[in-house]
N, C-alpha and C positions, 0 to 999 in steps of 0.2 A: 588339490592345492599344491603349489609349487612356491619355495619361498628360497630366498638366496639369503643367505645367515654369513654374518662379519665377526669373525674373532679376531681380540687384539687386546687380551689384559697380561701380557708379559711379551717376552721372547716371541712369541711365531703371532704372525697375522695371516690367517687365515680366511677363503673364501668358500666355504660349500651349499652343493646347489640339492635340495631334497626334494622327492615329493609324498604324498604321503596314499596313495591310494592307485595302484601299491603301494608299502612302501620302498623308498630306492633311494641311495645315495646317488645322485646324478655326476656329484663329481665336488672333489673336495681335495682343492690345492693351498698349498702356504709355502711359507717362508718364514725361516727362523733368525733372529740378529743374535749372531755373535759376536762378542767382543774382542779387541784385540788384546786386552788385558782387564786383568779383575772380574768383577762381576757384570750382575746388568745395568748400564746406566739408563734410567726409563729415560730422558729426553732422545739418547741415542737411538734408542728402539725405538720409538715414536717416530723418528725422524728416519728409519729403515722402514715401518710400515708403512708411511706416507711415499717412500719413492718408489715401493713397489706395487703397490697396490693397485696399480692402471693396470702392470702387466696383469699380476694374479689375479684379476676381475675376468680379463681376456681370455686367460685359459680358462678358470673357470670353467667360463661360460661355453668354449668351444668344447671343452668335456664333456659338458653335460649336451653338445649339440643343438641348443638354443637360442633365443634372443631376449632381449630387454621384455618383447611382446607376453614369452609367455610368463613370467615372472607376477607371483598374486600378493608377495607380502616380504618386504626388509626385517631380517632378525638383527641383531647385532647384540656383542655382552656387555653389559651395561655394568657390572663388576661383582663379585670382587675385582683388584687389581690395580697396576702402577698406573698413576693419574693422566700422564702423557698418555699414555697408549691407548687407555680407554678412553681418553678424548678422541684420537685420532679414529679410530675405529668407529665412533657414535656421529662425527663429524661426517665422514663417506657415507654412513646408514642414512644420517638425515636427508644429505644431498639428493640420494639415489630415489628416497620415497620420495623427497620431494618432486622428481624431474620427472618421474615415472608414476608418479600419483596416484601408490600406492601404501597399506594401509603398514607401520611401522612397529616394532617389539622387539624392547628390552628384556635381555636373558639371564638369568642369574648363572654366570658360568660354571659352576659347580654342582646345583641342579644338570646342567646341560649333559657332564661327564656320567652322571645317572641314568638318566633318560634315553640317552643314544645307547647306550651300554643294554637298559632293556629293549630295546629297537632290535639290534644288532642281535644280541643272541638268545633271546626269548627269554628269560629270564621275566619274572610275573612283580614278586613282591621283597627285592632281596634288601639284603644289609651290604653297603656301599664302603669297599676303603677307599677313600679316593685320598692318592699319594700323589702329591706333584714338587716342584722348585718351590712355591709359598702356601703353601695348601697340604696339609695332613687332620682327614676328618673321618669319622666314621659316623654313617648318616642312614637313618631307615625313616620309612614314610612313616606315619602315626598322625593318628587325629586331625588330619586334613592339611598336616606341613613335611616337609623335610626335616626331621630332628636330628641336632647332631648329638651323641651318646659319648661322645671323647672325639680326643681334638690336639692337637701338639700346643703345649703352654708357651713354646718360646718359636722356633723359627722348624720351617717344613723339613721334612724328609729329603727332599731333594736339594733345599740348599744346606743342607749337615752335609750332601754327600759331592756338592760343586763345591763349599766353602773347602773343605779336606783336598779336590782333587787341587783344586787354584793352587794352595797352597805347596803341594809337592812336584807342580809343573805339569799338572795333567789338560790336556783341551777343554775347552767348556761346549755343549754340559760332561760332567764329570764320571755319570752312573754307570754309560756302559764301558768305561774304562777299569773302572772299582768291579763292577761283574767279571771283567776280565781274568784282571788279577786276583778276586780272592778264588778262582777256579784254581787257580795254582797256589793255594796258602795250603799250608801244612800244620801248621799250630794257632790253637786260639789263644789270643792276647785276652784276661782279662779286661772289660771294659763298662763303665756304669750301666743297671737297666736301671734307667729309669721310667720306671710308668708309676702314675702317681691317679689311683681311682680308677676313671676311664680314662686318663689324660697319658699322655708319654712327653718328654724333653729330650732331645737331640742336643742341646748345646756342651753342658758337660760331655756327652758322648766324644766330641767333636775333640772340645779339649785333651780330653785323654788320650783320646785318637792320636794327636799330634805331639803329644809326649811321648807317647809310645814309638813313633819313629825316630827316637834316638836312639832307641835300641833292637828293634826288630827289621826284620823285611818288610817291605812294602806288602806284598802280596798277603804274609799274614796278619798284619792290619787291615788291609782290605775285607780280606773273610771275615774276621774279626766283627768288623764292622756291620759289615751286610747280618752276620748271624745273630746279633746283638740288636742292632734295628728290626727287622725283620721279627724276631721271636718277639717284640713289643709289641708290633701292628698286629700281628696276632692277636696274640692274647687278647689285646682289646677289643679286636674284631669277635673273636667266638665268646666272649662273654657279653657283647651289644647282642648276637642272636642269642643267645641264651632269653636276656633279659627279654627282648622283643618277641621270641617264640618264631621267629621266624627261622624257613628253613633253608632260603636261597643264600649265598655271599655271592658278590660280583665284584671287580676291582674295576678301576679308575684313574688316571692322571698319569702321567708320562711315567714315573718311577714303576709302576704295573706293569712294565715291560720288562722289568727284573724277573729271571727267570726263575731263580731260589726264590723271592718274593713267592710268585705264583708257586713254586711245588710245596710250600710253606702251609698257603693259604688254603691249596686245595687238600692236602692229607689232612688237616685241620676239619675242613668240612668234611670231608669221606670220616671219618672219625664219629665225626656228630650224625654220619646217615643225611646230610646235606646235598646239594646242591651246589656247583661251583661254577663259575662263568667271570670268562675274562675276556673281551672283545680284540678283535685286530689290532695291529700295532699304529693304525693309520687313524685310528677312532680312540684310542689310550690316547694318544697326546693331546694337544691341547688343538682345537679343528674348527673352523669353519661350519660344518655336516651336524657337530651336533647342538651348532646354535640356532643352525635351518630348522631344524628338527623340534625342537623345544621349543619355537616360538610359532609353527604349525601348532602344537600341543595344545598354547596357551590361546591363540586364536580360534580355535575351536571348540575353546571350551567357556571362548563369549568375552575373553579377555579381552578389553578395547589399551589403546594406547596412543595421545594425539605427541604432535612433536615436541610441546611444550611438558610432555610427562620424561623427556627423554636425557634428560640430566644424567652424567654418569655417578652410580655409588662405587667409592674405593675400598669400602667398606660393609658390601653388600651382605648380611651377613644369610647365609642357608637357610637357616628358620624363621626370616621374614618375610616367605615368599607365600602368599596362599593357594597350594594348590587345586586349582579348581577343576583341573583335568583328571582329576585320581579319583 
């Protein structure tokens, strides 16, 4: 089976082409909107995936060295995510199974970041951080769903770490500029942990953060920052294996490309006699590849879906998905 999967619930819209036997990324291109100032405006973006998406269909498809012909099944993320976007995204999916009349699947995007992740580096039965711009979750399979075990109470890891850069004039997105700089910090700023349960908050963090630069350097705000964040997703993460008994961690969502993140996470599991696995930097973001890939999953495992089921959720939330494929 071969399935051509559409992402598009934020910043990047993305086109990847999978198949699954073997399995093989065939080819997995995007484009991401950035703004010229502040943050994301979803119509803006909506309105960036809609102008590019002819091309990034093209290449795609000449990636992966195919045509429309051999194409067996439309994925697209049907959400979490900003409501333009995943309209725009579920709009092209419809068209394409319509024209090509073939059979259509909605993906729960964060599922997705899961599932490609155990694709990708073999990884069996692990406990999942998936960090992204609106998206901080810590997710392990259990009793036939995705559960999430803790969760960010107010706003994601990724936007604590764009809302900081915007603010001091940094490019968006923000993270690998803040990696940057706390490479060179020299002192750590006290700054709130807040983890509350399994849960963590970034937003005080945030604040502090930006009081703190009245009187520090940037760079040791930034370390600051990342050491601070980072020791929270932690924590959270080896006591969700704890709790689950599980022995794999994998990480997930574009912020997973932080590189103190990953040596964090992995002495953390070497610690616990774990397992550790963090996927390519091309499959951590937010992709096309692993929406293909997850809705092969769900089609195989007897999942049906007509056009009229294909309503976008912006509020999809992880543990209403039934996995039937596990």
């Amino acid at each position: 089976m071969i399935c051509l999967g559409i992402e598009g619930t934020a910043h990047t819209v993305g086109i990847g082409i999978v198949r699954d036997k073997p399995f093989e990324i065939l080819s997995n291109v995007s484009s991401m909107y950035r703004p010229a100032a502040g943050g994301i405006h979803p119509r803006d973006a909506a309105n960036h995936h809609a102008s590019v998406f002819t091309d990034i269909l093209k290449k795609s498809l000449d990636e992966a060295n195919i045509g429309f012909g051999n194409i067996d099944l439309i994925g697209f993320s049907i959400g979490p995510g900003l409501g333009p976007c995943l309209r725009t995204a579920a709009t092209a999916a419809r068209a394409l199974a319509l024209y090509l009349e073939k059979p259509i699947m909605g993906v729960n995007h964060c599922i997705a970041h899961l599932e490609i992740g155990r694709a990708v580096t073999g990884a069996d039965d692990p406990v999942l951080l998936y960090v992204s711009g609106g998206n901080t979750q810590v997710i392990a399979f259990m009793n036939g769903k995705y559960r999430v075990f803790g969760e960010t109470l107010d706003i994601g890891i990724g936007n604590c770490l764009d809302k900081f850069g915007r603010e001091v004039g940094m490019p968006f997105p923000a993270g690998p500029r803040i990696e940057e700089m706390a490479k060179r910090g020299k002192k750590y700023v006290p700054l709130p942990y807040s983890v509350k349960g399994m849960d963590v908050s970034f937003s005080g963090i945030l604040t502090a953060a930006m009081h703190a630069m009245e009187r520090e350097r940037i760079e040791d705000v930034c370390f600051s920052m990342q050491e601070t964040c980072f020791s929270m997703l932690t924590e959270v993460t080896e006591r969700a294996m704890a709790h689950t008994e599980k022995a794999e961690v994998l990480l997930g969502g574009g912020v997973a490309s932080n590189r103190r993140l990953q040596e964090m996470v992995r002495k953390m599991a070497e610690e616990r006699g774990a397992k550790f696995y963090c996927p390519p930097g091309k499959v951590l973001v937010d992709n096309g590849a692993m929406i293909a890939w997850t809705a092969i999953l769900m089609k195989k495992s007897g999942m049906e879906m007509g056009i009229e089921d294909t309503s976008i959720k912006q509020n999809f939330r992880t543990d209403e998905v039934d996995v039937k494929w596990r």
